[in-house]
MARMI-131624 format. One record per residue: x, y, z of N, C-alpha, C in turn; residue number from 0; residue in one letter. Coordinates in Angstrom, 3 decimals. Each point is the difference from the previous one (the first is absolute). Example, Ala and Ser with C-alpha at 12.3 -4.5 7.8 and 13.67 -1.06 7.14 Angstrom:
+----------+----------+----------+----------+----------+----------+----------+----------+----------+-----+----+
!      n.x !      n.y !      n.z !     ca.x !     ca.y !     ca.z !      c.x !      c.y !      c.z !   i ! aa !
+----------+----------+----------+----------+----------+----------+----------+----------+----------+-----+----+
!   13.190 !   -5.690 !    7.800 !   -0.890 !    1.190 !    0.000 !    0.900 !    1.200 !    0.000 !   0 !  A !
!   -0.350 !    1.050 !   -0.720 !    0.820 !    1.190 !    0.060 !   -0.770 !    1.090 !    0.730 !   1 !  S !
+----------+----------+----------+----------+----------+----------+----------+----------+----------+-----+----+
//
This chain:
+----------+----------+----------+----------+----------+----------+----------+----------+----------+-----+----+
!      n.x !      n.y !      n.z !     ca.x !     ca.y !     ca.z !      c.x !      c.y !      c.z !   i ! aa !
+----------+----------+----------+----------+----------+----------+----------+----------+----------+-----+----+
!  103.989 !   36.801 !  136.875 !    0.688 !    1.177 !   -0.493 !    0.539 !   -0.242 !   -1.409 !   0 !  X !
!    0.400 !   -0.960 !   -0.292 !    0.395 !   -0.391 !   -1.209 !   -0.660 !   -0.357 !   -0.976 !   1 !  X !
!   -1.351 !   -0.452 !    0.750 !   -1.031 !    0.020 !   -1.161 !   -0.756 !    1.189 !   -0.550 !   2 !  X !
!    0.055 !    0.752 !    0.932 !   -0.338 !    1.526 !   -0.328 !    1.024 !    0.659 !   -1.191 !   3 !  X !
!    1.520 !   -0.069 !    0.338 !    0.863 !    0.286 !   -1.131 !   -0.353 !   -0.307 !   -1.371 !   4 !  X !
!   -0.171 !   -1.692 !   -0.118 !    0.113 !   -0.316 !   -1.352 !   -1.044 !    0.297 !   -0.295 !   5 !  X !
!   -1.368 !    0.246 !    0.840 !   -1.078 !    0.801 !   -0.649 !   -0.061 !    0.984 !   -0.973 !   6 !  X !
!    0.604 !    0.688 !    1.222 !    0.216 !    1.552 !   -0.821 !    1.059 !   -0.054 !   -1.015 !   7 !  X !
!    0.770 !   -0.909 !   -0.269 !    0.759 !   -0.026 !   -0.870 !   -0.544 !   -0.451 !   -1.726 !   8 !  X !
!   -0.750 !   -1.171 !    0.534 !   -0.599 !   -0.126 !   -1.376 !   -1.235 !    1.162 !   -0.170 !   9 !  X !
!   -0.482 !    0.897 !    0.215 !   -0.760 !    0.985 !   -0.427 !    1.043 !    0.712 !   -0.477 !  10 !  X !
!    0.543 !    0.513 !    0.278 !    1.195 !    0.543 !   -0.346 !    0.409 !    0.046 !   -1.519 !  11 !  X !
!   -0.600 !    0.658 !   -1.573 !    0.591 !   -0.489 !   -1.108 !    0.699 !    1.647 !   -0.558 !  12 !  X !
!    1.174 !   -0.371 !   -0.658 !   -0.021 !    1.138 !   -1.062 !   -0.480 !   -0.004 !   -0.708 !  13 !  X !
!    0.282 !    1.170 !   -1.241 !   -1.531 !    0.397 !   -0.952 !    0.060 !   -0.871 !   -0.953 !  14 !  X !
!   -0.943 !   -0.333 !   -0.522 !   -0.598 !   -0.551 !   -0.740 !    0.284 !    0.054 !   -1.320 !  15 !  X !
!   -0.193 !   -0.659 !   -1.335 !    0.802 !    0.249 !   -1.254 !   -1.250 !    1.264 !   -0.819 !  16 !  X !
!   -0.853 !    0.156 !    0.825 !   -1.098 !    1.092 !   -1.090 !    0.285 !    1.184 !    1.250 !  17 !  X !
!    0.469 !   -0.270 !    1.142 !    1.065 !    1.543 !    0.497 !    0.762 !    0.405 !   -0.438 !  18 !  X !
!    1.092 !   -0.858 !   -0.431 !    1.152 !    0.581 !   -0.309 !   -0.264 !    0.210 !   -1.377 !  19 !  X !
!   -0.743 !   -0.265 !   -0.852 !   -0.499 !    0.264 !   -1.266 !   -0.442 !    1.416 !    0.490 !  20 !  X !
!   -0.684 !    0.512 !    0.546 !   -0.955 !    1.576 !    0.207 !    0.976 !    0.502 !    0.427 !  21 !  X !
!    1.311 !   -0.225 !    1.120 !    1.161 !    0.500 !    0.112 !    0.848 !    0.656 !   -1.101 !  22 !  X !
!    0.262 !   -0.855 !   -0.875 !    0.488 !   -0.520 !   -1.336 !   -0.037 !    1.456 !   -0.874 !  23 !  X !
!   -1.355 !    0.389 !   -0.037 !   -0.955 !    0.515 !   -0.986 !   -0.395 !    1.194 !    0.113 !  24 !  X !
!    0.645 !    0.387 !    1.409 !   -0.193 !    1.105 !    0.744 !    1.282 !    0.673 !    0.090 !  25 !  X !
!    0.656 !   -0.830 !   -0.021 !    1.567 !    0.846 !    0.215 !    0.178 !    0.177 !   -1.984 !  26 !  X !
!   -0.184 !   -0.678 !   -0.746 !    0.320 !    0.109 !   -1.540 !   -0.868 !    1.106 !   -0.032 !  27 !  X !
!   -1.190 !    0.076 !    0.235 !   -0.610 !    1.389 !   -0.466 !    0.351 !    1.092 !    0.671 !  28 !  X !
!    0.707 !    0.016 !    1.113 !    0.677 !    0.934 !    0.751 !    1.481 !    0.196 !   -0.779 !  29 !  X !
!    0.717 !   -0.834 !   -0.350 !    0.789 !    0.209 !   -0.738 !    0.040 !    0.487 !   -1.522 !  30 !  X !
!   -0.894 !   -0.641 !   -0.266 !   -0.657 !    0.734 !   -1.755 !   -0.165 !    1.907 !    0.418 !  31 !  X !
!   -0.638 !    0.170 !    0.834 !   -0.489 !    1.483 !    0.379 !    1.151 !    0.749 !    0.146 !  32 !  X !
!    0.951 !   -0.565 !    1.146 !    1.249 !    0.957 !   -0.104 !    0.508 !   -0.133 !   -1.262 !  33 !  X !
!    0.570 !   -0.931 !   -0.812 !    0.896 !    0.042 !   -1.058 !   -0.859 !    1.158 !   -1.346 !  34 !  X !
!   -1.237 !   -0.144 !   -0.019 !   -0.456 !    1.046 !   -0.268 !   -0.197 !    1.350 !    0.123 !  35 !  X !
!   -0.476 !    0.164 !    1.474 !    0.266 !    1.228 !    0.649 !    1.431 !    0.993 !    0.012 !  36 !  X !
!    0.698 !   -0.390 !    0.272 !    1.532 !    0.134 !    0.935 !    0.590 !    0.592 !   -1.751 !  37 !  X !
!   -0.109 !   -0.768 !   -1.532 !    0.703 !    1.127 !   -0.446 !   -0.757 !    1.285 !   -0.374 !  38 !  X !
!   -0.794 !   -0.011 !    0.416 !   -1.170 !    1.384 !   -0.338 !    0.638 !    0.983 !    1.037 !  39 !  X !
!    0.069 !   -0.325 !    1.091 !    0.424 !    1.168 !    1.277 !    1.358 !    0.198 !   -0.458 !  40 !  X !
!    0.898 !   -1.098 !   -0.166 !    1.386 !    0.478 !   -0.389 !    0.465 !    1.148 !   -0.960 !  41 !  X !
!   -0.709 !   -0.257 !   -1.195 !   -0.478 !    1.160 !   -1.088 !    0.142 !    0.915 !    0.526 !  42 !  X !
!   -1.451 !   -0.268 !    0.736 !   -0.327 !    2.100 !    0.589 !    1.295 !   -0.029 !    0.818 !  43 !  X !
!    0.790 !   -0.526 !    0.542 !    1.052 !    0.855 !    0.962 !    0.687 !    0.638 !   -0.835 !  44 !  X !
!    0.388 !   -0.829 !   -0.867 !    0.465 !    1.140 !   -1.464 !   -0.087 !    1.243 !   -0.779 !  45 !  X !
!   -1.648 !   -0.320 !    0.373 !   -0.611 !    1.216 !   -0.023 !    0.130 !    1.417 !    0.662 !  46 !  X !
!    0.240 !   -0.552 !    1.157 !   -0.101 !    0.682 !    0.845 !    1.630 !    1.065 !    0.404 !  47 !  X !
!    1.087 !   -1.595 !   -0.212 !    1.437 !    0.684 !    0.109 !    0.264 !    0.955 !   -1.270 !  48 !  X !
!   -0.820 !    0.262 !   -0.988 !    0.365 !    0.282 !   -1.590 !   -1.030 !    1.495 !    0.806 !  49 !  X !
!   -0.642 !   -0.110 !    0.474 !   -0.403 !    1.858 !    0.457 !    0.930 !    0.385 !    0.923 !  50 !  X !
!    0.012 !   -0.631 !    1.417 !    1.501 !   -0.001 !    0.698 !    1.119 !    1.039 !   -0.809 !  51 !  X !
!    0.626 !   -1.079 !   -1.166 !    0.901 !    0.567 !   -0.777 !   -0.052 !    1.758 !   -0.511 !  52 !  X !
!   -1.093 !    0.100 !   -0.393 !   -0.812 !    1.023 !   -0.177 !    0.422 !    1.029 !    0.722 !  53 !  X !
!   -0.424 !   -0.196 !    1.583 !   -0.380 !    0.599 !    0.568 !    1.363 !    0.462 !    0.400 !  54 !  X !
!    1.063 !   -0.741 !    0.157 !    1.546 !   -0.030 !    0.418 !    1.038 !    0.518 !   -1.012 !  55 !  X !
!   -0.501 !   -0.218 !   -1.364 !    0.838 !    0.706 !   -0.770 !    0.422 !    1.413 !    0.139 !  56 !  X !
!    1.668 !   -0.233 !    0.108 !    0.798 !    1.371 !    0.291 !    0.651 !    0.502 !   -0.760 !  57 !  X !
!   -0.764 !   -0.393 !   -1.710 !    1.100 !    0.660 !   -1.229 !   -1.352 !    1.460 !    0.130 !  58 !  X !
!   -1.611 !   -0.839 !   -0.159 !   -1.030 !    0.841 !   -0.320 !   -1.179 !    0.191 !    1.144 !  59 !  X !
!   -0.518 !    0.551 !    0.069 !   -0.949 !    0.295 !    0.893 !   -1.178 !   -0.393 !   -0.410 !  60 !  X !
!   -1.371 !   -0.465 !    0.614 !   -1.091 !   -0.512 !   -0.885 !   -0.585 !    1.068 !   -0.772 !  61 !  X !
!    0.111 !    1.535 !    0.362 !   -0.895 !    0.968 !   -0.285 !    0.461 !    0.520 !   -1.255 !  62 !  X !
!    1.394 !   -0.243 !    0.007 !    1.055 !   -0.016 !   -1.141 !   -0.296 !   -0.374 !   -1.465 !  63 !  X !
!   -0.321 !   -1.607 !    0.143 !   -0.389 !   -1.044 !   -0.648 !   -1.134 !    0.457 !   -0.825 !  64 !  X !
!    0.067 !   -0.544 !   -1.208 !   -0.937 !    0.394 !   -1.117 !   -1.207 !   -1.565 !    0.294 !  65 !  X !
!   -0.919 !   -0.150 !   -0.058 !   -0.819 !   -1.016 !   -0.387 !    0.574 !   -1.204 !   -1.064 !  66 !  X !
!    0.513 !    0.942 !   -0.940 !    1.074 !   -1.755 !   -0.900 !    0.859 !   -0.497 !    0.876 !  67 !  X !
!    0.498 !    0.943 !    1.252 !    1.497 !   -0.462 !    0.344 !   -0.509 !   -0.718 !    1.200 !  68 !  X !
!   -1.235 !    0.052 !    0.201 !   -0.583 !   -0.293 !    1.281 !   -0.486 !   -1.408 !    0.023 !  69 !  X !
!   -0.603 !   -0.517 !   -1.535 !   -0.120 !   -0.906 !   -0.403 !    0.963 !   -1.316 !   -0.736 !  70 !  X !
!    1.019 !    0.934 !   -0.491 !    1.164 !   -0.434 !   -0.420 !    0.678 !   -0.909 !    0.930 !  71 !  X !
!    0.662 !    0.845 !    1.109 !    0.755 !   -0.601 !    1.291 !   -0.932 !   -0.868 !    0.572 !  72 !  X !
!   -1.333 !   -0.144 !    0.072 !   -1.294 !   -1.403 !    0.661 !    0.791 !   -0.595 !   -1.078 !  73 !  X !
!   -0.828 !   -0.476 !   -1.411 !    0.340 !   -0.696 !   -0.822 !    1.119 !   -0.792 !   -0.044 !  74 !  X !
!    1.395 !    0.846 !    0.497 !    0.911 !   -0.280 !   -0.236 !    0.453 !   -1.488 !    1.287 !  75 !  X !
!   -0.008 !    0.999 !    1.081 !   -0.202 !   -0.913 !    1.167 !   -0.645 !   -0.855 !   -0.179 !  76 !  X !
!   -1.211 !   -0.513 !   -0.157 !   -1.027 !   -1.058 !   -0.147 !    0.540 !   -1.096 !   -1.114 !  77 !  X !
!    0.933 !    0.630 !   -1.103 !    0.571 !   -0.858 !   -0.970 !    0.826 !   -0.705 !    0.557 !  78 !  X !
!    0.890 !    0.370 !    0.805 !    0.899 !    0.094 !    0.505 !    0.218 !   -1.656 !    1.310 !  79 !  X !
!   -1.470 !    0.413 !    0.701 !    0.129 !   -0.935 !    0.752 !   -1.625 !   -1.260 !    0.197 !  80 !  X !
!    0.238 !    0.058 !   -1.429 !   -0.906 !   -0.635 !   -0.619 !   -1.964 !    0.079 !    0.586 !  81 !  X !
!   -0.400 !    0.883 !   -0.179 !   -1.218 !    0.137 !    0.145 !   -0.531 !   -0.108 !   -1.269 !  82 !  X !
!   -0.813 !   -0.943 !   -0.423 !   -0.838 !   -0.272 !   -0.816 !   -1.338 !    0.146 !   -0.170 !  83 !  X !
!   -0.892 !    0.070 !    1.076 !   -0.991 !    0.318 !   -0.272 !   -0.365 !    1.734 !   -0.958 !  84 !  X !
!   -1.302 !    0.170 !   -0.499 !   -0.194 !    1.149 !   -0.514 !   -0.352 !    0.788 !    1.007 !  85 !  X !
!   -0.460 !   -0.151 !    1.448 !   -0.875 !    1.243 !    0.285 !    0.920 !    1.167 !    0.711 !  86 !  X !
!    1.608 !   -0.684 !    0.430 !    0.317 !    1.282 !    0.393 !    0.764 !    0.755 !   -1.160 !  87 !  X !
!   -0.101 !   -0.734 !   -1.251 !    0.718 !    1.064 !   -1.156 !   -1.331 !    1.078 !   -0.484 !  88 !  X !
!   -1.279 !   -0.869 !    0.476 !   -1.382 !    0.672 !   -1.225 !   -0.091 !    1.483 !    1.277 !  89 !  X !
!    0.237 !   -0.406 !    1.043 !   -1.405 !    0.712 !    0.874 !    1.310 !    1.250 !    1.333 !  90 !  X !
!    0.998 !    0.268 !   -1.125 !    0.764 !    1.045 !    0.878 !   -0.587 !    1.524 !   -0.220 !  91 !  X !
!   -0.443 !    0.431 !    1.006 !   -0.987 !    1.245 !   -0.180 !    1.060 !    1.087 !    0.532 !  92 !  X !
!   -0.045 !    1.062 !   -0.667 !    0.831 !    1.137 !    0.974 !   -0.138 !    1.600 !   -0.051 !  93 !  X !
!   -0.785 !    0.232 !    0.919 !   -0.430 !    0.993 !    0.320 !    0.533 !    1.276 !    0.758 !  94 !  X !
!   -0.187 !    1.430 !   -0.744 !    1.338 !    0.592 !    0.326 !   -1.138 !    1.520 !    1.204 !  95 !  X !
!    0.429 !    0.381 !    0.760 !   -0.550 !    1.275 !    0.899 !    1.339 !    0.825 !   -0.267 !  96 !  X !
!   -0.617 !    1.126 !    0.714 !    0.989 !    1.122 !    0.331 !    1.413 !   -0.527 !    0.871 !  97 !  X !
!   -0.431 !   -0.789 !    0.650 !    1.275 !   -0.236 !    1.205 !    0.391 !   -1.290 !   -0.133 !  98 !  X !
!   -0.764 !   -0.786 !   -0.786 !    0.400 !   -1.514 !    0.213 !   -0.383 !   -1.006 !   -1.152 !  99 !  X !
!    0.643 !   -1.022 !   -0.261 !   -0.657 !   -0.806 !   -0.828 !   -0.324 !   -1.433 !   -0.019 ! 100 !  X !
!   -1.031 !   -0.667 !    0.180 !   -0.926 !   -0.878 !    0.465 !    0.484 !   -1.466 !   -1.358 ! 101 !  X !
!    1.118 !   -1.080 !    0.049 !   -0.107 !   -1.061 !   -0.450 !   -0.672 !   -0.671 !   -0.029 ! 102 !  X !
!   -0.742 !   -1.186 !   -0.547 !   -1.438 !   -1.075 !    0.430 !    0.283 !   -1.075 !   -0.973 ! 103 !  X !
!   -0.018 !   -0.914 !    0.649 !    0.107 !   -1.344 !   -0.749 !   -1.093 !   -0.755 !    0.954 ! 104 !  X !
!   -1.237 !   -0.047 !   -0.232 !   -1.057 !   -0.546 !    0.451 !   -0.274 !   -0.928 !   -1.308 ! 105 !  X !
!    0.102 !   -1.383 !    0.931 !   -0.581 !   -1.364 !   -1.633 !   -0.034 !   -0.814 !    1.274 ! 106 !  X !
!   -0.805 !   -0.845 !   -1.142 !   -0.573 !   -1.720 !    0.799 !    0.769 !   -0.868 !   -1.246 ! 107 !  X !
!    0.331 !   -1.311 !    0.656 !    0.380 !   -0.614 !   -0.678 !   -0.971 !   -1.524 !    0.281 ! 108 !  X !
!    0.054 !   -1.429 !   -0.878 !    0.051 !   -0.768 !    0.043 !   -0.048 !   -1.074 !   -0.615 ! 109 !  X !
!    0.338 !   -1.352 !    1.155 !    0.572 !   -1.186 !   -0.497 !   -0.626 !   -1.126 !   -0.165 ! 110 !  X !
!   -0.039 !   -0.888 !   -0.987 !   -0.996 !   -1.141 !   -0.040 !    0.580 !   -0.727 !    1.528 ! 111 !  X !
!   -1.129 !   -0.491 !    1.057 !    0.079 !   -0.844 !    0.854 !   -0.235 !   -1.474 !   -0.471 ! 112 !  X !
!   -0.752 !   -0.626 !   -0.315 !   -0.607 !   -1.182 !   -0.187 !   -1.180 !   -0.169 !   -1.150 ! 113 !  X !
!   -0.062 !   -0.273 !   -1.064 !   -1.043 !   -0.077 !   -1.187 !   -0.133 !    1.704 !   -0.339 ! 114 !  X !
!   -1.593 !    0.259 !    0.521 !   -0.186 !    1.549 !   -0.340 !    0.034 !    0.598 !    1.029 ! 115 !  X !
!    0.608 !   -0.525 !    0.853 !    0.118 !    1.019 !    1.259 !    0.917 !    0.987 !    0.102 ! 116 !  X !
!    0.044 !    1.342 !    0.102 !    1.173 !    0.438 !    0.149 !   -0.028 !    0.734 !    1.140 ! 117 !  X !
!    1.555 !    0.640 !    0.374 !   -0.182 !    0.758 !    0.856 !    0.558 !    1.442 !   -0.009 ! 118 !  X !
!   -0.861 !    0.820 !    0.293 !    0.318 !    1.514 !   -0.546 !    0.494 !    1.008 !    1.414 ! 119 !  X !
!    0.987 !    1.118 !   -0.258 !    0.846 !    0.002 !    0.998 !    0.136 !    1.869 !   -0.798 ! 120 !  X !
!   -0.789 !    0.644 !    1.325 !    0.311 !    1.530 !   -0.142 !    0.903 !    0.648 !    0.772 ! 121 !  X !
!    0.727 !    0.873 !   -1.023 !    1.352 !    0.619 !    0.827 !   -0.059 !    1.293 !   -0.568 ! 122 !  X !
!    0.128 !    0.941 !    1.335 !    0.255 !    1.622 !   -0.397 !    1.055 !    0.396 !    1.098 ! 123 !  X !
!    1.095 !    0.810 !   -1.258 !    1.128 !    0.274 !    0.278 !   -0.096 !    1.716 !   -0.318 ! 124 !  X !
!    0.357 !    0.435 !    0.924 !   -0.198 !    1.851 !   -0.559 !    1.081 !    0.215 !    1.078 ! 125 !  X !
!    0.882 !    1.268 !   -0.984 !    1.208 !    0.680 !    0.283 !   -0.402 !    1.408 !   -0.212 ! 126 !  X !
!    0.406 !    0.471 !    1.608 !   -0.424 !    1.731 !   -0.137 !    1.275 !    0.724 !   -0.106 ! 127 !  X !
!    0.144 !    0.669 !   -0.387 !    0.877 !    0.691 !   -0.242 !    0.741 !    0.686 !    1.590 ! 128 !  X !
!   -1.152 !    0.566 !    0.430 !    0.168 !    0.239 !    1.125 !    0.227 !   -0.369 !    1.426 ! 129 !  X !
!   -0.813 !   -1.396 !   -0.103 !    0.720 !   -0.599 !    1.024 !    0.724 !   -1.381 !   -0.764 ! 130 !  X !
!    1.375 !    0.213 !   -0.337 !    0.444 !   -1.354 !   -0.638 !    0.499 !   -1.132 !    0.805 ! 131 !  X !
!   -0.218 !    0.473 !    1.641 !    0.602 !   -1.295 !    1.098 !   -1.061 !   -0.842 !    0.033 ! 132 !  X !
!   -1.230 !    0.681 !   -0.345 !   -1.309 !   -1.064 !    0.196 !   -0.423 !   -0.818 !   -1.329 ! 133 !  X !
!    0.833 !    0.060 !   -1.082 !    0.440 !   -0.540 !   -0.902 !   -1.618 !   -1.464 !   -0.379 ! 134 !  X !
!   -0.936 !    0.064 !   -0.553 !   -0.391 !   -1.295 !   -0.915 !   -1.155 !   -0.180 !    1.221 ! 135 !  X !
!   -0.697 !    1.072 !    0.793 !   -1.207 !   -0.441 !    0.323 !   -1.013 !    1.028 !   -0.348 ! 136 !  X !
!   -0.805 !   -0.595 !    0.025 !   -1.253 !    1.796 !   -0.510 !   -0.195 !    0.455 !    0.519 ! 137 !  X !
!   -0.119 !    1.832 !    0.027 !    0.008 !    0.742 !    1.146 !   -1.331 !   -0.290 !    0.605 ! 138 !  X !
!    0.250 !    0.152 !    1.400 !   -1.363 !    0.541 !    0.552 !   -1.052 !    0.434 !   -0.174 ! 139 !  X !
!   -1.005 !   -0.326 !   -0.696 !   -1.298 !    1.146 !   -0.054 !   -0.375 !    0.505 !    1.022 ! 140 !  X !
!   -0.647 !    0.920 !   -0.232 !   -0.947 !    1.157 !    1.441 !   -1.487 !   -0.858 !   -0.154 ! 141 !  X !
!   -0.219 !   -0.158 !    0.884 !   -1.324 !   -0.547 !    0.261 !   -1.048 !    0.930 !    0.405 ! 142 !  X !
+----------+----------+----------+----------+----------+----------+----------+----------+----------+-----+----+
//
């Protein structure tokens, strides 16, 4: 019985120094990815609370709002809580109907990963006028 133990005991190894190397190498590139990733999404929440704002403002109404003032108050917000990238200052679209008016901040952004790799990261944020609880997703299409 005891020789059976120390049997199985010496088979028995932890990993190896070219495991824990692929271990190693796997968690750093997992970590490289988030530290990359993670401030891109943070951004857009910004994005996203800066239509929010929009949508909640109780001095003016969106329909109210002139297109400078519409862009103004983004701008302002985004200065504000430091958004740097260009695409949600370039790509604020705003489109006006009879009953409602349609915000859009649709952009991709991205970040060098590793040499020329990068990684590119699409975000569309649209504020309807009409429904402002559903606040920063794109409506529904009809299929």
């Amino acid at each position: 019985m005891k020789n059976v133990q120390i049997k199985s005991l010496k088979h028995q190894h932890g990993l190896g120094m070219l495991q824990w190397l692929v271990v190693i190498v796997v968690i750093a590139a997992l970590g490289k990815f988030a530290f990359t990733v993670i401030p891109l999404y943070s951004e857009n929440i910004y994005v996203r609370t800066a239509l929010k704002s929009l949508a909640n403002d109780s001095t003016q109404k969106l329909e109210q709002m002139s297109d400078q003032e519409i862009r103004k108050k983004l701008s302002n917000f985004y200065m504000i809580n430091n958004v740097n990238s260009e695409g949600p200052n370039k790509n604020i679209k705003i489109e006006r109907e009879s009953e409602k008016t349609l915000v859009t901040v649709d952009y991709e952004t991205r970040a060098n990963y590793i040499w020329n790799m990068d990684v590119i990261v699409s975000f569309k944020n649209h504020l309807d006028s009409t429904r402002p609880g559903q606040c920063c997703n794109p409506a529904p299409t009809a299929k």
